[in-house]
N, C-alpha and C positions, 0 to 999 in steps of 0.2 A: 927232324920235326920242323913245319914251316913256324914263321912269325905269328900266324894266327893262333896256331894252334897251342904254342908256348905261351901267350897272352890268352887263351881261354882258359891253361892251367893255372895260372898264375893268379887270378883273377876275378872276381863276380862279372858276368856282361852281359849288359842292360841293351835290349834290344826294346829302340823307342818307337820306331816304325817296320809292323810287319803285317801279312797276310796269312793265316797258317793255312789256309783253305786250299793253298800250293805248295806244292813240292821245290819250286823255282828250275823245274826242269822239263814237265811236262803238263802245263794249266791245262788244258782241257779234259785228260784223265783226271788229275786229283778233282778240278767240279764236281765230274761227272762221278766222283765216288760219294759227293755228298747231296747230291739234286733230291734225291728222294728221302734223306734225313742225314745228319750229321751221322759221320761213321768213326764209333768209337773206336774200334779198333785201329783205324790210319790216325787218327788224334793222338792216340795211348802210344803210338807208333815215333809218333813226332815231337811231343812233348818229350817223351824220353831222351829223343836225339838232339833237344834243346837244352834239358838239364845235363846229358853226357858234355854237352859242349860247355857247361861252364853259366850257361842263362839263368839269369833268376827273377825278370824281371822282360814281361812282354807287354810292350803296345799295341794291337791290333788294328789294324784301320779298318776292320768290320767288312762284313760280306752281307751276302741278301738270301742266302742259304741257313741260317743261324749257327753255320759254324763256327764265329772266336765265340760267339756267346755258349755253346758246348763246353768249346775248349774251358773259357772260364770256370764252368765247374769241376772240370777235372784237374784242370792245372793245380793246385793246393798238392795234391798226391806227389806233383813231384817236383815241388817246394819252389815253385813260379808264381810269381805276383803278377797275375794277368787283368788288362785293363781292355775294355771293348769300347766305341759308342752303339753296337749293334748292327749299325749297318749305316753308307753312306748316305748323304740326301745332295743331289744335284737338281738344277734346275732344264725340265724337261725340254731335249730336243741337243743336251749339250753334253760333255764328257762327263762319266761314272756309273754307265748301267751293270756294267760287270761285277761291280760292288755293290752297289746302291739301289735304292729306289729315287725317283721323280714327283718333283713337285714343280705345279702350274704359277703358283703366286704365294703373297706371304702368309695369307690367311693357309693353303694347304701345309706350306712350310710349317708354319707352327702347331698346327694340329699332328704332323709327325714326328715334330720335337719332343709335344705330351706324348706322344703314344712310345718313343723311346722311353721317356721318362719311368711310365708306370712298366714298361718292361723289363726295366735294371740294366737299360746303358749307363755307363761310366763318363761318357760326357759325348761331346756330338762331332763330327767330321760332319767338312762340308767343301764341295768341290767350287772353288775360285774361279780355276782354268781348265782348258784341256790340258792335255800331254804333249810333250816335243814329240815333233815327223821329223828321227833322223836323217832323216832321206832326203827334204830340205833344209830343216832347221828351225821351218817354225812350226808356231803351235797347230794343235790342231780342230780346233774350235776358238769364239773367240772368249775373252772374259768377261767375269760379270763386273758390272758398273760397280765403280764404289760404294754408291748409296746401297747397292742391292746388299752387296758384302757386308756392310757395318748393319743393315736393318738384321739381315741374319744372324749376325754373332749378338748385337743386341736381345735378340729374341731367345737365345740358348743362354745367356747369360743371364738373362732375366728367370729363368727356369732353375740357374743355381749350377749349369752344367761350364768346364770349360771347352774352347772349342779348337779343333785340329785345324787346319786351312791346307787344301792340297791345292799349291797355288806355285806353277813356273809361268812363267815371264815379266820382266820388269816389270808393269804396271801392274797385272794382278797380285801380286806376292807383295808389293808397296802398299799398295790399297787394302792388303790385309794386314797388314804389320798396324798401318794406321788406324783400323777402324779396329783393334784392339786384340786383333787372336792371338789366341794362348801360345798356338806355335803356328811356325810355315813349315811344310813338309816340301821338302826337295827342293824349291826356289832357284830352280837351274835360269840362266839369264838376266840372274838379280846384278843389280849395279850399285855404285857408290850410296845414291836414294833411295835402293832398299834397304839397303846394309845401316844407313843412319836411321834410318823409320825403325828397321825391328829393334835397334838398340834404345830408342828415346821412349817408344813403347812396350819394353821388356819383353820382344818377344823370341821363342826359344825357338831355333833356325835347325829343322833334323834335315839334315845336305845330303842323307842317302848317296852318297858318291859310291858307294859299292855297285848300287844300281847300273851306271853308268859303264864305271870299267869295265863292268860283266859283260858287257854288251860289245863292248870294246874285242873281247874277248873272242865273241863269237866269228865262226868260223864263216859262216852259213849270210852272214851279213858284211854290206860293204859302204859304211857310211864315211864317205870322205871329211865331213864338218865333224866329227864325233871327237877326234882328240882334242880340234882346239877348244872346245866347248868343255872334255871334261879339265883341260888347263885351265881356263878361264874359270870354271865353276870351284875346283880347287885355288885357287888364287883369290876368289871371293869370302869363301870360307874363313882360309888364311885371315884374311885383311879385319873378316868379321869378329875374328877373333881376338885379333889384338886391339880392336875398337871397343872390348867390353860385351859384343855379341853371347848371348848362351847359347852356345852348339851343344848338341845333345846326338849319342849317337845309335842309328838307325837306318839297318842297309836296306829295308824294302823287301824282307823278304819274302819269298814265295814268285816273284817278279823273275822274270827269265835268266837264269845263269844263277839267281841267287839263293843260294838253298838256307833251308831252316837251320840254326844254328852258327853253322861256319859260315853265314854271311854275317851273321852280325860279330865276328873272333872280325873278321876279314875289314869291317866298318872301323874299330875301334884300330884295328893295326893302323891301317889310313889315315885317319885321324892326327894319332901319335906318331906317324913318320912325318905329317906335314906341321908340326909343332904344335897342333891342337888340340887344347884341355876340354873334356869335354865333363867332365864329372860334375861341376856346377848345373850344367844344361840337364844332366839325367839325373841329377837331383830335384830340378826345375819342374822337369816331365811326370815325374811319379809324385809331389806335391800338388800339383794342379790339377791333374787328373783323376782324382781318389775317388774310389766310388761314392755313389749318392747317399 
């Protein structure tokens, strides 16, 4: 039996950041099983293979299918404590349509904050940046201004919600630490100055580094910059950790390579081989994010 799977027996594991709407090995089937209505029976499917592995406790980073919001009512059945904000909101023309919806300015932003609201999201995600281009390195779109960042988490805060920030690169994942998110999701290319920002503003850093190795992993891809980047992103962690940082932990799953369940056994193994407590930070994550 590998190390993950001894540590999911072992154990309760808290999966802070996931997608169930994937399988983590074939995205555009699992979608395409829910385009035309959430499919209970792949949910009933998967939630099982999240409590066989040991889960009791899901963040969802929301889809634009209303699949985690599904999930949420079925999860209780097999004694998961499941947390949605429904669905992403990005600012149109930049990264998160595969998730999310788009919005033009602030005024539409916060007219789908309410309309999360009276729907029974759980709190809000909201996209910072793009995503790393293995392929170069960098991102792939650019980030939002700070001011843009703090008015939106202002606006979700004021509603009563906490907010998620999926935000890699130094400046954007800083700029959210500072204008006050409840956590940074992934924060690949964070430096010294994000690592002190999310610590002086309490906020909870989910480093999804499963994500990464997974990729690492694949066969089919040949990204030359990908180790040092997942060194340096583990060495950030690290560092954040012994500065007081809350890590909290969340492999991304449903994200390529990373499947439901044993990615998040496989999160927490990583974790605790790189000396990282993470039990504060998913205590952190399921306090802050409680339903409305």
């Amino acid at each position: 039996m590998d190390t993950a799977t001894d540590s999911a027996a072992q154990e309760p594991i808290f999966e802070c950041h996931g997608h169930i709407i994937s399988d983590g090995e074939h995205t555009r089937q699992s979608f395409a099983k829910h385009t035309s209505a959430p499919d209970d029976t792949q949910l009933c499917k998967t939630l099982s293979a999240l409590r066989d592995t040991g889960v009791v406790f899901y963040r969802d980073g929301g889809d634009r299918f209303g699949v985690s919001c599904r999930a949420k009512t079925l999860a209780p059945e097999f004694g998961i404590d499941y947390r949605t904000p429904g669905f992403l909101l990005y600012k149109k023309g930049l990264y998160g349509s595969l998730y999310g919806e788009a919005f033009s300015d602030m005024r539409e932003f916060a007219l789908k904050v309410r309309h999360l609201s009276s729907s029974g999201a759980d709190f809000i995600k909201i996209a910072v940046s793009g995503i790393v281009d293995f392929a170069t390195g960098l991102m792939s779109c650019p980030a939002l201004t700070y001011s843009e960042t703090a008015e939106m988490i202002n606006i979700a805060h004021g509603e009563g919600f906490a907010v998620m920030c999926h935000a890699s690169g130094r400046e954007a994942a800083t700029n959210a630490a500072i204008a006050g998110a409840d956590s940074i999701e992934h924060g690949i290319f964070a430096d010294d100055e994000t690592v002190c920002a999310m610590r002086e503003n309490g906020c909870v850093w989910v480093s999804t580094v499963t994500a990464l190795t997974a990729l690492a992993d694949r066969r089919e891809f040949s990204f030359p910059a990908l180790p040092e980047i997942i060194a340096k992103h583990i060495d950030a962690v690290k560092s954040a950790a012994k500065l007081g940082v809350m890590i909290a932990s969340g492999s991304d799953a449903g994200s390529l390579g990373v499947l439901q369940g044993r990615g998040a056994a496989q999160e927490a193994a990583l974790l605790r081989s790189a000396g990282v407590f993470f039990d504060d930070g998913n205590k952190a994550i399921s306090e802050r994010f409680k339903p409305q």
